[in-house]
N, C-alpha and C positions, 0 to 999 in steps of 0.2 A: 256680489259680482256675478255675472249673468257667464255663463256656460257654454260654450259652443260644443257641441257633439257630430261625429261626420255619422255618413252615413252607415257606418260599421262599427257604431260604439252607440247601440240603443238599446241594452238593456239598463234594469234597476242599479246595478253596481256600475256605475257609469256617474250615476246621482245619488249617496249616500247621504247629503243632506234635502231632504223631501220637499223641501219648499223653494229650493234656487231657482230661478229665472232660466231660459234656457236658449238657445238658437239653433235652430236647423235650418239648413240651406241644401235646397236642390238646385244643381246648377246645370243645365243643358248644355256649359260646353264642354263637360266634363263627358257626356254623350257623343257631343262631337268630336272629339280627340280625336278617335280610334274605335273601330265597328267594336260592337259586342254581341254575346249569343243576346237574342231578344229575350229569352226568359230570364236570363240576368239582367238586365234593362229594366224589366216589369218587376221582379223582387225589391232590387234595391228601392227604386221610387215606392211600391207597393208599404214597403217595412217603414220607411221615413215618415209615408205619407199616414200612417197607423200611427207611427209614435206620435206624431205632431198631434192629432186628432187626442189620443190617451191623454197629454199634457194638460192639453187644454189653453188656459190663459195662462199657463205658467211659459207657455213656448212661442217667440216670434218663429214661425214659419215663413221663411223669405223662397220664394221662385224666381231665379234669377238667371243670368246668363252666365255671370262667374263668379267665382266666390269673395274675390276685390270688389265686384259692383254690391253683393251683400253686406261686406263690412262697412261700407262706405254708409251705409243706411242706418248703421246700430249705432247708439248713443248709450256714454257712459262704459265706465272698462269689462274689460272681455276674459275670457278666461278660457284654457282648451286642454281638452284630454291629450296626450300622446298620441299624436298621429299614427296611425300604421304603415304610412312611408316615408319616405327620404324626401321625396319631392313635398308633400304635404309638410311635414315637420318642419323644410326648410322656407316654404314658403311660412307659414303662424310664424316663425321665430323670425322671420322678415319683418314682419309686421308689428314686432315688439309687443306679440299675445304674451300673458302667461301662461308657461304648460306645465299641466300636473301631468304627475307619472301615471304612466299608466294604469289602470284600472280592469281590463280586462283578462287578463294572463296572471297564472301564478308567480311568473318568476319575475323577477328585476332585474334589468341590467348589471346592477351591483352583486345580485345572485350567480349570475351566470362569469361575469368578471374573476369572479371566486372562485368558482368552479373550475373555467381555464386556465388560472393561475396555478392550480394545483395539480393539474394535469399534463403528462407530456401530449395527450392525441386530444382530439376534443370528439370522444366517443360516444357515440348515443349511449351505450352499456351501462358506462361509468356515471354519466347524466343521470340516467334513469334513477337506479339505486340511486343516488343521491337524496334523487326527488320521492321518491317511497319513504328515504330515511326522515328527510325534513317536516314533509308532512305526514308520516305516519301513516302509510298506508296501504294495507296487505303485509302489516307486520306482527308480527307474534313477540315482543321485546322487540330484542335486537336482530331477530333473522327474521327471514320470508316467508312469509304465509306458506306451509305447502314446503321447505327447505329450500326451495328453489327462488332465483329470481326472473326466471324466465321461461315461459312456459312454450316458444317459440319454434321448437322442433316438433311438438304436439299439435300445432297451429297450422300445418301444412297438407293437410290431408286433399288427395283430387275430390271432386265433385261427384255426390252420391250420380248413378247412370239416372236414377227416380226423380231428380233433383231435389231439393230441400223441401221437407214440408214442416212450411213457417207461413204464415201471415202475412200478408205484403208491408208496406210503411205504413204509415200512418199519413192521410191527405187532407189537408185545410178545405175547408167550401170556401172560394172565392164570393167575393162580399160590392159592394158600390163601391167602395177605393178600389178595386179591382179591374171594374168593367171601369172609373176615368179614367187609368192607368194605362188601360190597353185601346181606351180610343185617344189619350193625347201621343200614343206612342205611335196608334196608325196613319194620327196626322200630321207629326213629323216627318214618318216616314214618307208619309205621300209629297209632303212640301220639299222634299230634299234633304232637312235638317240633319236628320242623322239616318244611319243604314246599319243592318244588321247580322249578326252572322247565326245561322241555326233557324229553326222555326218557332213558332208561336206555340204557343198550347197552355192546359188548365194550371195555374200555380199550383205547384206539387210540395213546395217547403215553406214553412214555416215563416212569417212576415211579422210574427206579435210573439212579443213574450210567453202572451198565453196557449199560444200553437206549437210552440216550439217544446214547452212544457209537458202541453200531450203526447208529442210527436218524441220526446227522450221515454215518459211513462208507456209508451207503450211499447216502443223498441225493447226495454227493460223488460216489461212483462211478458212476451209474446217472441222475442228474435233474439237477445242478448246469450242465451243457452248456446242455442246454434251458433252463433258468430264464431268462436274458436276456432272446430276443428278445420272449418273448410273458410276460413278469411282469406286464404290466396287462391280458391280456387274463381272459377269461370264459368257463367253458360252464356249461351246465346239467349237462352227463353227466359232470360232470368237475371237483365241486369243489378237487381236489389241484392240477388241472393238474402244472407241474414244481416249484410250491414247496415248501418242507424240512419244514410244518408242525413244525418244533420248538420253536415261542415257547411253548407250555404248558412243556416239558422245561426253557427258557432261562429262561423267572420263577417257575421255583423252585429256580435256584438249579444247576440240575446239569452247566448246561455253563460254562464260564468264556468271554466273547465273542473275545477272543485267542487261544482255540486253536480256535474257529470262522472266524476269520481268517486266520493262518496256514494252514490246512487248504486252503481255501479257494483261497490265493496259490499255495500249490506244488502242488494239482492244475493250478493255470494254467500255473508254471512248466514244471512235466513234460509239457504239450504234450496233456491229455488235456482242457481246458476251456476256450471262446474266453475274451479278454481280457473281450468284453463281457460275458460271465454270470458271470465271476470277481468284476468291477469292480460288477456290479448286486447281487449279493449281500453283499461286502464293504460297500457302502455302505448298506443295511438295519442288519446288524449295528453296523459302528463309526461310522457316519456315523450313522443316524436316530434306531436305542436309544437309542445313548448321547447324545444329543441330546436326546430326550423325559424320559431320566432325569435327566439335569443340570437341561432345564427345569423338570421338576417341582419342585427344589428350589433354583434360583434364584426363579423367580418367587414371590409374595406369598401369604400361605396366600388370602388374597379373589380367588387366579386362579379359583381350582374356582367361585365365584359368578359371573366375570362373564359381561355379555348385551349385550354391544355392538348387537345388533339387535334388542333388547327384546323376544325370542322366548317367548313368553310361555303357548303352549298346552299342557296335558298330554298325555302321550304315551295313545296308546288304549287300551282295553283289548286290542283284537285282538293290536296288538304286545307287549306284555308277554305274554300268552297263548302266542304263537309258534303265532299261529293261521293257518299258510299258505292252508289250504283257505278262507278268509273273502276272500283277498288274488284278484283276478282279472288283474294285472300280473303278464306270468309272472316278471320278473326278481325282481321284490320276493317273489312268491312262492317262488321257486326259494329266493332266497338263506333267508327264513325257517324255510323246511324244514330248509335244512341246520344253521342255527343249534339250531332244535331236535331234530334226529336226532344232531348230533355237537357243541354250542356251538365252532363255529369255522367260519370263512371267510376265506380271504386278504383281502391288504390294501384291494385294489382296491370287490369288494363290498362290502365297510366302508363305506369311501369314498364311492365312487361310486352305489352304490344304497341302503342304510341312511342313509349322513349325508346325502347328498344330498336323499334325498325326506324326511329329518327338515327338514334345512335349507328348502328349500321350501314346508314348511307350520308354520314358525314354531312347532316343537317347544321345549319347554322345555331349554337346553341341560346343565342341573347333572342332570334327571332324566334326558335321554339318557346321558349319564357314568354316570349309576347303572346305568340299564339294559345298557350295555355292560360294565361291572363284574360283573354278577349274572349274564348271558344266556350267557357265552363263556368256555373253559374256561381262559385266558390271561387272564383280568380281573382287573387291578389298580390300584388309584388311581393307582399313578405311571402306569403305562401309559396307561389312559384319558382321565385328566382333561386334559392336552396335547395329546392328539391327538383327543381328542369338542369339548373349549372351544377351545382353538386354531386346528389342523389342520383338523377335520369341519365345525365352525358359524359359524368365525369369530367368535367372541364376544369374543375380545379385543381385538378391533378392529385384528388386525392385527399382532400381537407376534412369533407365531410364522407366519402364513403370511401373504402380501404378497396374497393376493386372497381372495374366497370359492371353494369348492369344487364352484360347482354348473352343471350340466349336463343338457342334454337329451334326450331320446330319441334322435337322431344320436349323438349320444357311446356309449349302450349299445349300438345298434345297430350302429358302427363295431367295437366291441371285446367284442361276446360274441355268442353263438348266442339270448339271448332273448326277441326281439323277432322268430324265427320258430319255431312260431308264434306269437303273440300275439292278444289280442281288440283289442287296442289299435294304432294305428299311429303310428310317432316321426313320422311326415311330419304327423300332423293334430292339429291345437290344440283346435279347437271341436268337440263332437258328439260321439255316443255311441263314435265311433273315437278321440277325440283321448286323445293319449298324456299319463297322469298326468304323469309325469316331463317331455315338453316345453312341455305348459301349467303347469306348477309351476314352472317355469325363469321364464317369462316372468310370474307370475304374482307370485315373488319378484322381481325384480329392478323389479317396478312398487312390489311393498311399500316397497322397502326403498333406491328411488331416490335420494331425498335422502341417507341416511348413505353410500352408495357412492361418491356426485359427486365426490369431491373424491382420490379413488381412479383414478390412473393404468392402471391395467392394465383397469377396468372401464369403461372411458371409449366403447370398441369396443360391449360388450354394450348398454350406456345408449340408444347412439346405434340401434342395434337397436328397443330399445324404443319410442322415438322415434317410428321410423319404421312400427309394427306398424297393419295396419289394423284390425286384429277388437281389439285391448288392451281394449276395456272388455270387451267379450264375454269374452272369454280371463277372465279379472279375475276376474267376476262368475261364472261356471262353477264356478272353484279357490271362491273364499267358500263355493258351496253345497257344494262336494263338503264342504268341513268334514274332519273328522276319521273319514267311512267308509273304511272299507278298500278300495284302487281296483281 
């Protein structure tokens, strides 16, 4: 039976039996939907258009307009991996495909089922262990490598002032599929077909199994050491820092997260990698992915709508634009730049300055999940929707993260270089100085007093507010700024 595989399920453990028949389809209106950053545009086609060629005559390669006009064209039964979304899964089991389970993720739905069944919260913590204990790994017997299972408070360190000296990533040389890629891309774009969000530039991640391969061996050799102490920190000069940037390579499919783990364990073993940037990275991969991917499909398809703090503004035009120069906070600027020179930024920026100043001005959070889907070369529903409604906004009220995620000027200014310089300063609330980000803090936390109350961990910040003497002022400042760009 012939195989269908999407565009984010091309690696080898996708096809365990070596000689199956296969089908890829690239479909342009999958392009058309909804703008995307262009160098997500040119990955995806870039990685498909590689697998298909590696196949050889084992793969109909169909270019089509959608993916009903490609089945329509295959002859004899079909067969298809677990989608990685709701809409995809719902459309193959429309169609009466067979769908095998997935293949790319450690856990199974029935793994994860298990795990919530026996649990009152459904805590990343408890996940984690789990997944060390199941697959064995960073274990000594029955305890934790190290006694510990979490090396997390170690993991937090600001940003050397020298910044990191480490290696940059590891870069692909763009090949012939490469350059047709980016001229059927520029002549869509010229004909109307589809439009983009971000700019153009060299592919920087990994398109083939065997770049991707490089691009983890050399992260391992050369960055993996350093990744630990400073994973949440920040520069300006220095979007990489020591992270592996491989989650584009990882969601689509080319690396297996087990053999990123293992990797991982026995550069630790062999003495060339602390416990603690072995233990920080293993738990990204087996602890968090697989945690956001499970949750994406444990939880209710009405997760991706909800608004537990009834955030209810649209997002602006500046930020869809990825208009930096409009942005006069260099942190929010810095990070938009880079979203649109490369659609990617570590976790942290995410986080902490994207969700953060979204959350603080009671951004709509289904359209933030779009925009993080469209904006960033790694965007994917399961991916985003968890960790934009969950994780970044709180919208679930609390499912997947036990507090809000938001933070003030102190916070950036603790853990990144850009709040010097700045026009703004984290020490000042009120006045043409005060810092968007720590009057946005206090400015949400006065919105959104009431739904937080009854919230343990927020109890401290409340009491803050409490006690603030300028709060209406502060208050009243956030209302006018509105939705300009700070």
């Amino acid at each position: 039976m012939r195989r269908w595989l999407f565009a984010d399920q091309l690696g080898p453990h996708y096809l365990p039996d070596t000689d199956q028949q296969v089908l890829l389809v690239e479909s342009t209106s999958v392009l058309r939907r909804r703008p995307v950053h262009r160098q997500k545009a040119h990955l995806v086609l870039s990685a498909l258009r590689h697998r298909a060629a590696e196949l050889g005559d084992r793969a109909l390669f169909l270019q089509t307009d959608t993916y009903a006009e490609a089945l329509d064209q295959v002859d004899g039964p079909l067969e298809v991996v677990q989608p990685t979304s709701r809409a995809a899964d719902g459309f193959v089991r429309g169609r009466g495909l067979t769908v095998v389970p997935d293949l790319g993720f450690a856990t199974r739905a029935e793994d994860f089922a298990a795990f919530a069944a026996g649990s009152k919260r459904l805590l990343l913590e408890d996940f984690y262990r789990g997944q060390r204990r199941r697959f064995d790994v960073l274990m000594d017997g029955v305890e934790p490598t190290g006694g510990r299972w979490n090396f997390d408070h170690d993991n937090r360190e600001p940003p050397p002032k020298e910044g990191l000296d480490v290696e940059g990533p590891w870069w692909p040389v763009e090949d012939a599929v490469d350059a047709q890629v980016r001229e059927d891309l520029d002549r869509w774009e010229a004909d109307g077909v589809v439009r983009f969000l971000g700019q153009d530039g060299p592919r920087w991640s990994a398109a083939t199994r065997e770049e991707a391969l490089q691009a983890f061996q050399h992260f391992v050799r050369t960055r993996l050491a350093a990744f630990g102490p400073h994973e949440d920190a920040m520069l300006a000069r220095d979007p990489w820092m020591a992270h592996s940037a491989l989650s584009p390579a990882q969601n689509l499919g080319l690396l297996h997260p087990l053999e990123l783990v293992r990797g991982a364990e026995d550069a630790y073993r062999a003495g060339g990698v602390p416990l603690a940037s072995a233990e920080g990275y293993i738990r990204q991969i087996l602890g968090w992915r697989e945690y956001i991917w499970s949750m994406y499909w444990h939880t209710p398809d009405d997760y991706r709508h909800r608004n537990s703090l009834q955030a209810r503004e649209p997002l602006p035009t500046w930020m869809w634009e990825l208009d930096a120069e409009a942005v006069e906070a260099r942190c929010l600027s810095s990070v938009l730049r880079d979203v649109r020179e490369r659609g990617w930024v570590h976790h942290i920026p995410r986080l902490m300055v994207l969700g953060n100043y979204a959350l603080q001005r009671g951004w709509d959070p289904e359209e933030l999940t779009r925009w993080f889907q469209q904006a960033f070369v790694d965007g994917y529903e399961w991916v985003m929707t968890p960790n934009v409604v969950g994780m970044s906004q709180h919208a679930d009220g609390g499912v997947l993260a036990t507090k809000p995620y938001a933070a003030g000027g102190a916070y950036l200014n603790r853990m990144s270089d850009y709040c010097r310089p700045c026009v703004y300063s984290p020490a000042v609330r009120v006045g043409e100085k005060a810092c968007p980000f720590t009057a946005g803090y206090w400015a949400f936390l006065d919105r959104n007093a009431d739904r937080l109350r009854g919230n343990y961990r927020m109890a401290q910040p409340l009491a803050g507010l409490a006690r603030l003497a300028d709060r209406e002022a502060v208050v009243d400042q956030e209302r006018r700024r509105g939705s300009a760009p700070p």
